[in-house]
C-alpha positions, 0 to 999 in steps of 0.5 A: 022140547026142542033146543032154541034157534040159536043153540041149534045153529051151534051145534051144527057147526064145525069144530073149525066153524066154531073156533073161527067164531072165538077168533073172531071176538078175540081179533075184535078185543085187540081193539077195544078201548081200555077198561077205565072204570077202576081207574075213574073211581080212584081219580075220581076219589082222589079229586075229592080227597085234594079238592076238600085238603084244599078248603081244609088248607083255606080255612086254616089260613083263614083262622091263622094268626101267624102270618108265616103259617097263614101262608104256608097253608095258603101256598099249600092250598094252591097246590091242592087245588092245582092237583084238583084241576089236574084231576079233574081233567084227568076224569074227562079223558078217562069218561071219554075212553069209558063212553067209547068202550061203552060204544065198542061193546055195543058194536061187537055184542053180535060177535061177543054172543056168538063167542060166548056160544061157541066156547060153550059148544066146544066144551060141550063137545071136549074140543080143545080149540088149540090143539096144533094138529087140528088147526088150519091157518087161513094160509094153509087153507087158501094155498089148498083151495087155489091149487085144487080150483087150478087143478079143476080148470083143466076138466071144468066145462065153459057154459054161456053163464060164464060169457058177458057180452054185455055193454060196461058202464064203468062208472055205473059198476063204480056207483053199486056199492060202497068203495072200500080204501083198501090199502088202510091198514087193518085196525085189528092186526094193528092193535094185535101187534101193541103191547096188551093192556096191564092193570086195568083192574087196579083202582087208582090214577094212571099217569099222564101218559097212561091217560093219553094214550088210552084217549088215543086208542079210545078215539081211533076206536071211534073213528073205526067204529064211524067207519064201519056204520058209514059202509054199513049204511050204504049196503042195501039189503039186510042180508048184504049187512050180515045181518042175523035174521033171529036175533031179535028173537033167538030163543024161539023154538021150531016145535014142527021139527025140534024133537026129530032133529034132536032124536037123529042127532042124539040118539 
């Protein structure tokens, strides 16, 4: 029985091809907004905690008949109901870093699947991807491929396909396709260079600062997210989009040639 797509197209990759693919979820992670769940759940709870200490303070100085006491409670409900509000706003920023993270994991899915594949096939295969004498940086690569292009120029013949002795509307050449901002500096290296996430898992309430800063990371998220669908939405192929022709159904087998390609591959 032949191996589905998907795993077959692993499988013929390069032990480089592969670990390119985990670099690429691990570039994309540098982005992602913060997981807040745990952080939610314990501001969520403590809202609830202040916010029935607040009724509980009311009631009994309702019921007090010292007057001295009556207000204590009083003043002592204020401040519980003002913690409350705090709180309360608190939940808002953190629902609205989880509904971006929400929206981070949609948009990488392609690249988190594939990650997730070619971790398998690695250890499938005993690579270990951070060897340092296998690696190649994409500097290294790009010095070796621009000086052996330099040496074939000398010998590559010029045929007509190379000439273009056409008219160029500058501005037709323009309006072919979507203008990337270049000099925008790149959101993975960015984030790459800040400091990692900490206590992500740890169910409690982050302070103001904590808070505001993963709003802060959630909404650029956001706006690199509305980037990306903008230019994606100007390209006028599939293919031109990247787009992975199987994965709507990338469990299907080839039955015609699956149990041959299996039999050359592995004996």
């Amino acid at each position: 029985m032949g191996r589905p797509r998907a795993d077959r197209e692993e499988f013929e990759l390069s032990d480089g091809a592969l670990r390119m693919r985990v670099r690429a979820y691990e570039r994309q992670q540098a982005w992602a907004p913060r997981y807040v769940a745990n952080e939610l759940a314990g501001t969520r709870q403590a809202a609830e905690h202040h916010r029935a200490a607040a009724t509980l303070h009311r009631a009994e100085a309702d019921a007090a008949t010292d007057p001295a006491r009556a207000a204590e409670l009083r003043q002592a409900a204020d401040g519980a109901a003002a913690l409350v509000a705090e709180l309360d706003r608190r939940t808002g920023d953190l629902e609205e870093v989880e509904a971006a993270r929400g929206r981070w994991l949609l948009r990488t899915a392609d690249d988190r699947d594939k990650h997730d594949r070619a971790v398998i096939v690695l250890a499938h295969r005993n690579s270990d991807r951070d060897a340092p004498d296998e690696r190649v940086t994409a500097d290294e690569w790009l010095t070796a491929h621009d000086e052996a292009m330099r040496a074939e120029d000398e010998y590559r013949p010029i045929t007509e396909h190379d000439l273009d002795d056409g008219p160029v509307d500058e501005h037709q050449a323009l309006d072919d396709g979507p203008v990337l901002e270049t000099a925008v500096p790149d959101l993975r290296e960015t984030a790459a260079a800040e400091p990692r996430e900490r206590r992500e898992d740890d169910v409690r309430v982050p302070t103001t600062a904590e808070s505001e800063d993963a709003v802060t990371r959630a909404r650029r998220a956001l706006d690199e997210i509305q980037a990306q669908e903008v230019y994606e939405a100007g390209l006028d192929t599939p293919d031109a989009r990247d787009v992975d022709h199987h994965r709507d159904d990338p469990y299907a087998d080839e039955t015609d040639d699956s149990e041959g390609y299996y039999a050359e591959r592995w004996g």
